[in-house]
Residue frames as a rotation matrix with the C-alpha (Angstrom) as fourth column:
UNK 1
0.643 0.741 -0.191 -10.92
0.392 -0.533 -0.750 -5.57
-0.658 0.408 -0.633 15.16
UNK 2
0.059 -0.701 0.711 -9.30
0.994 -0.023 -0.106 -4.19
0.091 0.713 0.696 11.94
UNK 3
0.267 -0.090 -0.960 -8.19
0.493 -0.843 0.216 -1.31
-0.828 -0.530 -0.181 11.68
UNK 4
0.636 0.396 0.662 -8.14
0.762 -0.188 -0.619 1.46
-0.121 0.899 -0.422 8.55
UNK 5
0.218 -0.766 -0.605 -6.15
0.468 -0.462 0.754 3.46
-0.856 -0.447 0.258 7.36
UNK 6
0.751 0.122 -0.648 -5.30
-0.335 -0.776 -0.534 6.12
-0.568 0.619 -0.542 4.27
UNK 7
0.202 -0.741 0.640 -3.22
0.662 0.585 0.468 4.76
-0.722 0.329 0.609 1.21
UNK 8
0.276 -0.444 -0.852 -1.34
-0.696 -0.704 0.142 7.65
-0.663 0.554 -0.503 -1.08
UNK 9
0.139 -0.629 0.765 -0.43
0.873 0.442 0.205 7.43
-0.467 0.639 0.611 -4.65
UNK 10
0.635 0.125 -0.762 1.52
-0.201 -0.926 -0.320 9.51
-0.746 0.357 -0.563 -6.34
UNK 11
0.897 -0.200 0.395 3.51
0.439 0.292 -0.850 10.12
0.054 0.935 0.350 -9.55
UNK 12
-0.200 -0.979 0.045 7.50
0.552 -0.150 -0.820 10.33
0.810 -0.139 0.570 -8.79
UNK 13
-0.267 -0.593 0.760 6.87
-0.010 -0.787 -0.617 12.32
0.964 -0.172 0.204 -5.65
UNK 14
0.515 0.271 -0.813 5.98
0.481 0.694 0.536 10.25
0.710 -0.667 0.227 -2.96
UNK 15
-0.245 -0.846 -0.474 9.12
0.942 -0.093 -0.322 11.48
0.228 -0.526 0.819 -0.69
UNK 16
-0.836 0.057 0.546 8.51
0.084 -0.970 0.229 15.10
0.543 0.237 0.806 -1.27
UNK 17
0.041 0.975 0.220 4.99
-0.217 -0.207 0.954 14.72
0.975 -0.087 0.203 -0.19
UNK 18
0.495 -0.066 -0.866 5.55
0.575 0.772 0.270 12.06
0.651 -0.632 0.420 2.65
UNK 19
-0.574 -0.424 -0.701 8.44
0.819 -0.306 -0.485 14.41
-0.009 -0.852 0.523 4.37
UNK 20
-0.673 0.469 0.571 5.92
-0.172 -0.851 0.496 17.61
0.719 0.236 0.653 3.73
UNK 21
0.329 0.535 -0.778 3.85
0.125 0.792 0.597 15.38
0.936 -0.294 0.194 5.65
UNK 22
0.191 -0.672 -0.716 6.35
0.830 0.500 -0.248 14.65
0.524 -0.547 0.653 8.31
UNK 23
-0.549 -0.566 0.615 6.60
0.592 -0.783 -0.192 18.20
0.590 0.258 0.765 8.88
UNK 24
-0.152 0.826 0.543 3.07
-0.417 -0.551 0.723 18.74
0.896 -0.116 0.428 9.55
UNK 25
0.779 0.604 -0.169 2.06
-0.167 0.460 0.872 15.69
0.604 -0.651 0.459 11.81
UNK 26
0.122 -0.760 0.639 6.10
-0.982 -0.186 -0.035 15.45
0.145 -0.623 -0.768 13.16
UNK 27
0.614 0.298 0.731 7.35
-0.638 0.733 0.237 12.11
-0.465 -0.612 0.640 14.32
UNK 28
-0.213 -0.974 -0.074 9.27
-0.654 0.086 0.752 9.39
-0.726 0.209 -0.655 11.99
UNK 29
0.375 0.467 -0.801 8.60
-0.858 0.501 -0.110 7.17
0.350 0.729 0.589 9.13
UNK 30
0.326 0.075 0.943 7.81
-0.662 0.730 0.171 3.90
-0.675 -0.680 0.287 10.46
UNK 31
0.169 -0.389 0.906 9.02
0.465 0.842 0.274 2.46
-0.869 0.374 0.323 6.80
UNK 32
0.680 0.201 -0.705 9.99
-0.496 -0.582 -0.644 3.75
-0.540 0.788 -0.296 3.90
UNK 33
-0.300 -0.584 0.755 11.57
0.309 0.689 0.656 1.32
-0.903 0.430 -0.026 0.83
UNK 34
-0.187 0.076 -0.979 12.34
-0.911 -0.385 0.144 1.90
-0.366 0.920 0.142 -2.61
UNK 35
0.855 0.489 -0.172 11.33
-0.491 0.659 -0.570 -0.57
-0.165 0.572 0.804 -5.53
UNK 36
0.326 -0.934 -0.143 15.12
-0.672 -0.123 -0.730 -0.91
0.665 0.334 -0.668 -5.89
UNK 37
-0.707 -0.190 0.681 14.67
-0.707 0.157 -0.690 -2.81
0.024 -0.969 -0.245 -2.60
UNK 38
0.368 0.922 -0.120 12.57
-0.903 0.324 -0.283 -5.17
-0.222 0.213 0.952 -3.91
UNK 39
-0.116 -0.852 0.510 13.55
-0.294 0.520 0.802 -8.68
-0.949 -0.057 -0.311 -4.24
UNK 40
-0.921 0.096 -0.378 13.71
-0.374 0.061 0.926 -10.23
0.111 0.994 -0.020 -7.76
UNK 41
-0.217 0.704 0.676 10.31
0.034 0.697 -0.716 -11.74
-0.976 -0.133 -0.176 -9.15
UNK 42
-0.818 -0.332 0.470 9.72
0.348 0.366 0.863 -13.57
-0.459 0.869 -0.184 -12.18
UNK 43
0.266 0.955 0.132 5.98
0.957 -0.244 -0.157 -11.75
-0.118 0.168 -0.979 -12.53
UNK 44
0.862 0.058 -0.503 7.49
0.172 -0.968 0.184 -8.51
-0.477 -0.246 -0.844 -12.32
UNK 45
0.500 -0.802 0.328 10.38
0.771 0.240 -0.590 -6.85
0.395 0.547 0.738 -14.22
UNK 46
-0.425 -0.651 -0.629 13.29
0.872 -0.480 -0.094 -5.19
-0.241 -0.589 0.772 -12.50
UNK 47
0.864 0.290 -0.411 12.46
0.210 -0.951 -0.228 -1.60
-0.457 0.111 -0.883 -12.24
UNK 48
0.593 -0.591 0.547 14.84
0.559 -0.187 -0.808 0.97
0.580 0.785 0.220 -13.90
UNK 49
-0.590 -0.801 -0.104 17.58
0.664 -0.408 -0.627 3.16
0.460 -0.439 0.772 -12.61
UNK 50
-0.824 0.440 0.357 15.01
-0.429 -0.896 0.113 5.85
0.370 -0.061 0.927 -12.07
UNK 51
0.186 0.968 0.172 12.51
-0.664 -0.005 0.747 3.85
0.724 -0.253 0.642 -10.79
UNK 52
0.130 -0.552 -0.824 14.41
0.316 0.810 -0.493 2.39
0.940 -0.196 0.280 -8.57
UNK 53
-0.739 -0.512 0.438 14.50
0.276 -0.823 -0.497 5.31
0.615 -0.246 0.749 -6.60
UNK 54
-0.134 0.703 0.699 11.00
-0.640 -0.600 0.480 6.02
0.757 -0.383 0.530 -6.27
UNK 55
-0.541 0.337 0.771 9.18
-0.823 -0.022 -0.568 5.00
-0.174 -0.941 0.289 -3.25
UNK 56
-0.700 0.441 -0.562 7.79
0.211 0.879 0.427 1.07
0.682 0.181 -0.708 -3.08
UNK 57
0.374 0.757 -0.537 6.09
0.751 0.093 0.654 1.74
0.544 -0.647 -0.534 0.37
UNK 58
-0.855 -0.466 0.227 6.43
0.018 -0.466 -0.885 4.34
0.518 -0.752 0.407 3.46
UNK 59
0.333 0.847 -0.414 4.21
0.838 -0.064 0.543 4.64
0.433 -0.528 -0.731 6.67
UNK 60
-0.799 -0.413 0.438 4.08
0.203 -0.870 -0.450 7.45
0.567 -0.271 0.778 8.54
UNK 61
-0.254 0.451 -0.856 2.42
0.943 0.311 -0.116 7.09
0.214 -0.837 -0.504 12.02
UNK 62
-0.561 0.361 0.745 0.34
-0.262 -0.931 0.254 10.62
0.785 -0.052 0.617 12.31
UNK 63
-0.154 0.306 0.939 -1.03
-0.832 -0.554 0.044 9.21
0.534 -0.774 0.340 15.83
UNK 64
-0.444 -0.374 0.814 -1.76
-0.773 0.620 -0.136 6.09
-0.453 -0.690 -0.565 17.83
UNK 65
0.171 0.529 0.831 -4.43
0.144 0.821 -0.552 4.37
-0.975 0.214 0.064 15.62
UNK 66
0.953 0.280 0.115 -3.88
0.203 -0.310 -0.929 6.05
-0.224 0.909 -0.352 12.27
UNK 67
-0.437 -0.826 0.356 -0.57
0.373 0.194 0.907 5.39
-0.818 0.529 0.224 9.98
UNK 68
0.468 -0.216 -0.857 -0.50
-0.778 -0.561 -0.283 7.73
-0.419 0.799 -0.431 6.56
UNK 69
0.214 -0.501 0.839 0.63
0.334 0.844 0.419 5.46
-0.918 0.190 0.348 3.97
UNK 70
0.747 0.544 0.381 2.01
0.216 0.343 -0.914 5.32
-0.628 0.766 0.138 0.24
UNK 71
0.036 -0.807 0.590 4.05
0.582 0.497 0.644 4.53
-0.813 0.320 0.487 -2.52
UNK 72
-0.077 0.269 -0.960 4.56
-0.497 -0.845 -0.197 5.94
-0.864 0.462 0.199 -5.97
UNK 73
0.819 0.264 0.509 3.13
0.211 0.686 -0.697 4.38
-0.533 0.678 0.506 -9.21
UNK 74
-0.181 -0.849 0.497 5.48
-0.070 0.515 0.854 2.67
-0.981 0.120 -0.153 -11.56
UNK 75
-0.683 0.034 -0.730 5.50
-0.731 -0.004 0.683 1.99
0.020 0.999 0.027 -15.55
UNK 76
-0.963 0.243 -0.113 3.95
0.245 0.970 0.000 -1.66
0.110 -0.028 -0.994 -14.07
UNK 77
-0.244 0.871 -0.426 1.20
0.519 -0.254 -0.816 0.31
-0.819 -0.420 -0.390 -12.09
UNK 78
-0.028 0.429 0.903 0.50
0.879 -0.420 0.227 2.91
0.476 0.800 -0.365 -14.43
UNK 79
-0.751 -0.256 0.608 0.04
0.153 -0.964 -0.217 6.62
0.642 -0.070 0.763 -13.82
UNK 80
-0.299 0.924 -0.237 -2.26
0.952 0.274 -0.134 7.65
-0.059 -0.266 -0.962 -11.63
UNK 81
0.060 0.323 0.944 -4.92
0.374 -0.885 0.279 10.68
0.926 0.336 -0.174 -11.70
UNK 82
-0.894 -0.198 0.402 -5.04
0.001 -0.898 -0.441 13.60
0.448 -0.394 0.803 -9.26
UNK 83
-0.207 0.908 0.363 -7.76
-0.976 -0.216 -0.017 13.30
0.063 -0.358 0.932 -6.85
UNK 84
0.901 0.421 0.109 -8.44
-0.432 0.837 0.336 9.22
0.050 -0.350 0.935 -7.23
UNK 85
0.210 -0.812 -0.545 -4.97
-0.365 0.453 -0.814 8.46
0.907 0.369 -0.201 -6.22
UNK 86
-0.706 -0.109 0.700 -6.04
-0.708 0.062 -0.704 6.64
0.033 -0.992 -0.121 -2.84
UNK 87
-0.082 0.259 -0.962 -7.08
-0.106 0.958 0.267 3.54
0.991 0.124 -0.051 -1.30
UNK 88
0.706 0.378 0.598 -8.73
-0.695 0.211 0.687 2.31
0.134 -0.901 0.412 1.63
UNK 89
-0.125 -0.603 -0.788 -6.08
-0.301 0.780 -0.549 -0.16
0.945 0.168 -0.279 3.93
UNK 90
0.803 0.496 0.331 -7.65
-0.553 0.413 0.724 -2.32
0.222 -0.764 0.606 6.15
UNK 91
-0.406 -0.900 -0.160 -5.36
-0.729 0.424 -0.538 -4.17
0.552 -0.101 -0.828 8.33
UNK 92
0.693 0.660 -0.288 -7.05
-0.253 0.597 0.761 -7.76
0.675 -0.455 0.581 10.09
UNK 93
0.398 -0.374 0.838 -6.14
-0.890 0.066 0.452 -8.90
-0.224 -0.925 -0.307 13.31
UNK 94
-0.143 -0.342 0.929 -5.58
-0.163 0.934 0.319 -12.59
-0.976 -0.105 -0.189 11.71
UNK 95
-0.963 -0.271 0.016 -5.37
-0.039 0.196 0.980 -14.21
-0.268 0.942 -0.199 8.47
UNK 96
-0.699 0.698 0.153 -9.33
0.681 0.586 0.438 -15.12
0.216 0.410 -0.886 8.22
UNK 97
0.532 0.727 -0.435 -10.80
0.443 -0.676 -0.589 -11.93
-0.722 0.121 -0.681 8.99
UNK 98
-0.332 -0.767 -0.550 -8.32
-0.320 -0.457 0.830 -10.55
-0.888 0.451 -0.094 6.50
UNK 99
-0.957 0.286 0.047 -9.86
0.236 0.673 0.701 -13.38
0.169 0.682 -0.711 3.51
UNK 100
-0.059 0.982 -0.178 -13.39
0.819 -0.054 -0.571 -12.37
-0.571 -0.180 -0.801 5.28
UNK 101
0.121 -0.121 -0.985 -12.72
-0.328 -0.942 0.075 -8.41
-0.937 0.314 -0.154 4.69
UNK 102
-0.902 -0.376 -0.210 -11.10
-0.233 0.016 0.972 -9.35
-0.363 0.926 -0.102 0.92
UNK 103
-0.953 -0.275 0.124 -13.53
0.126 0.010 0.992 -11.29
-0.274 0.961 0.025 0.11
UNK 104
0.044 0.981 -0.191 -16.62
0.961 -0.094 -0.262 -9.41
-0.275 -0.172 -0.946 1.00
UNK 105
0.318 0.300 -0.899 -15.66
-0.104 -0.932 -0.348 -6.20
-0.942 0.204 -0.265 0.08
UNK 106
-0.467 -0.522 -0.714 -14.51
-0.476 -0.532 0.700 -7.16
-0.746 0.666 0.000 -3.07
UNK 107
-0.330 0.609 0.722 -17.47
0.559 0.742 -0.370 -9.32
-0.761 0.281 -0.585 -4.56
UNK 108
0.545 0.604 0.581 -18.71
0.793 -0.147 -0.591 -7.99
-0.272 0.783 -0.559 -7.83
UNK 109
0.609 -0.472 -0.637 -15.61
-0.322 -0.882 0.345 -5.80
-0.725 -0.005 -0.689 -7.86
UNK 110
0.907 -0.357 -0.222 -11.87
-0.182 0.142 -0.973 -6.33
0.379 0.923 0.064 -9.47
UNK 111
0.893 -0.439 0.102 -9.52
0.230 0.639 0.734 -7.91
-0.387 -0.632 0.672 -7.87
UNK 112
0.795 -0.555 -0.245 -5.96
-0.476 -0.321 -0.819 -6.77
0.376 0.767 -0.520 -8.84
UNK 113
-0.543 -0.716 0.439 -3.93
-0.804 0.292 -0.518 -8.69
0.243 -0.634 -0.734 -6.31
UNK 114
0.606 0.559 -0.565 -5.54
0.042 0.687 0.725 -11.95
0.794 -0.464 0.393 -4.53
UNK 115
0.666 -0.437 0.604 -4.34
-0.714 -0.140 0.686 -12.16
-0.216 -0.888 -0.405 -1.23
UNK 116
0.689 -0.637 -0.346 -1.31
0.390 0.728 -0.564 -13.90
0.611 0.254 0.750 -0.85
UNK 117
0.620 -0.652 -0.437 1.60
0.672 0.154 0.725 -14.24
-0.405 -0.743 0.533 1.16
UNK 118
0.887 -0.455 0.076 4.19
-0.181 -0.494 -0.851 -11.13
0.425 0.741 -0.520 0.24
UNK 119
-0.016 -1.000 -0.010 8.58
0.566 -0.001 -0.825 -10.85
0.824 -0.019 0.566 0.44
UNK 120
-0.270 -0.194 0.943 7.49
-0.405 -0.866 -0.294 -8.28
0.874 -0.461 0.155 3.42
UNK 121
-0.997 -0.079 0.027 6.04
-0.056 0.396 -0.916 -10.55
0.061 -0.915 -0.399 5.96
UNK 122
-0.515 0.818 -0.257 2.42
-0.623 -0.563 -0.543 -9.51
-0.589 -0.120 0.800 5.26
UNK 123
-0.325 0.720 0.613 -0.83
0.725 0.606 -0.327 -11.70
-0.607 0.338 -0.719 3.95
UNK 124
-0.211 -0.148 -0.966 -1.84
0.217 -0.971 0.101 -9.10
-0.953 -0.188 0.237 1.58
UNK 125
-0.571 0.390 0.722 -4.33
0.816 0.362 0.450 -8.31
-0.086 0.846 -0.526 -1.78
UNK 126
-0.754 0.220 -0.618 -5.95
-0.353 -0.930 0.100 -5.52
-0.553 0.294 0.779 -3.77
UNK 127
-0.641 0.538 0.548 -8.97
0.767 0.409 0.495 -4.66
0.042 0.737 -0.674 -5.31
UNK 128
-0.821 0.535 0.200 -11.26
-0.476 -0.834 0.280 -2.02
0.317 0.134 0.939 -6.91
UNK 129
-0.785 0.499 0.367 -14.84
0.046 0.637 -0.769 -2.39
-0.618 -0.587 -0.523 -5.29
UNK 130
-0.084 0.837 0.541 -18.08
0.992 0.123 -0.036 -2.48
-0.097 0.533 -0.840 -6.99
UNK 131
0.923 0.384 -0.034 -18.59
0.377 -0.917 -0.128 1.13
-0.081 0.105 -0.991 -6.75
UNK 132
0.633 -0.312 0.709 -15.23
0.417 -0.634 -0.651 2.07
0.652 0.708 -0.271 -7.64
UNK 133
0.763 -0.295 0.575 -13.31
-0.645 -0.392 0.656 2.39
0.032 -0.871 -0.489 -4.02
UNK 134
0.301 -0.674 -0.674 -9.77
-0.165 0.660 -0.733 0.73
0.939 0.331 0.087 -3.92
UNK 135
0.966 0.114 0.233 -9.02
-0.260 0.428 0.866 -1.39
-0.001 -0.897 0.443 -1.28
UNK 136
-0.268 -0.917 -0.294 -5.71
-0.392 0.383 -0.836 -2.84
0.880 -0.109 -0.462 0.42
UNK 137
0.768 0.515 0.381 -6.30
-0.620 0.447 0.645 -5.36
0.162 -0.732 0.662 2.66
UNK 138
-0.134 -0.988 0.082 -3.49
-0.496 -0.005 -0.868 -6.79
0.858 -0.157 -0.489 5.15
UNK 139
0.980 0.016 0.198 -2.61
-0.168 0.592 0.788 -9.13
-0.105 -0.806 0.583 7.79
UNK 140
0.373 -0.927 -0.041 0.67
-0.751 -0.275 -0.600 -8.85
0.545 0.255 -0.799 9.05
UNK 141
0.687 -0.411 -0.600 2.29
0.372 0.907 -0.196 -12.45
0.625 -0.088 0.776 9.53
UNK 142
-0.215 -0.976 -0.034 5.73
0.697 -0.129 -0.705 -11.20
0.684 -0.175 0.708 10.47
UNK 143
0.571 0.726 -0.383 4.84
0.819 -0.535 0.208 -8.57
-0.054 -0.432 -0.900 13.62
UNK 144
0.220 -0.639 0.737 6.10
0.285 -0.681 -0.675 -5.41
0.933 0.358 0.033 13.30
């Protein structure tokens, strides 16, 4: 069964927020990588000195089923707004309910990712749904 989970964007202050966080629910950050930590790709340009810094990804395990997540947006991503800076992440138990989940919830949506294999270990693809709900849908290849 998959399992669901809260995705965070913010604008340069991911960290700040994330160890505010940490504070509240207590415990450790199960990941936390900058963009700087990214390997090259020829689809993407290097980040900058300053974005290099910011936050690619962090979890932050806030109980046994439920991981806090998120990154901060980039010059690539764009800014994001106050209030729709969050996304639904579904994780699948296997690669084909993962492709099921993608592509049923994202029919008559927008696809900004296709699933695909990522540099983290993870099957792994975005999209805005029909009504405007942003999705992150995952299958982790590599266990954690």
């Amino acid at each position: 069964m998959a399992t669901v989970n809260a995705y965070l964007t913010f604008n340069g202050n991911t960290e700040e927020a994330f160890n505010f966080y940490k504070s509240v629910f207590g415990g450790e950050f199960a990941y936390i990588g900058r963009f700087k930590d990214m390997p090259a790709d020829e689809n993407c340009p290097p980040p900058s000195a300053e974005e290099g810094n910011l936050i690619m990804h962090v979890s932050l395990p806030i109980s046994k089923e439920t991981i806090l997540m998120g990154s901060d947006a980039t010059s690539f991503s764009g800014n994001v707004t106050m209030g729709s800076n969050f996304s639904i992440s579904i994780n699948g138990d296997n690669k084909d309910e993962a492709d099921k989940l993608f592509n049923g919830l994202s029919a008559g949506g927008k696809v900004t990712m296709p699933m695909e294999k990522t540099f983290w270990g993870a099957y792994f693809g975005m999209f805005t749904d029909k009504f405007g709900i942003n999705w992150m849908v995952n299958f982790d290849e590599i266990p954690k």
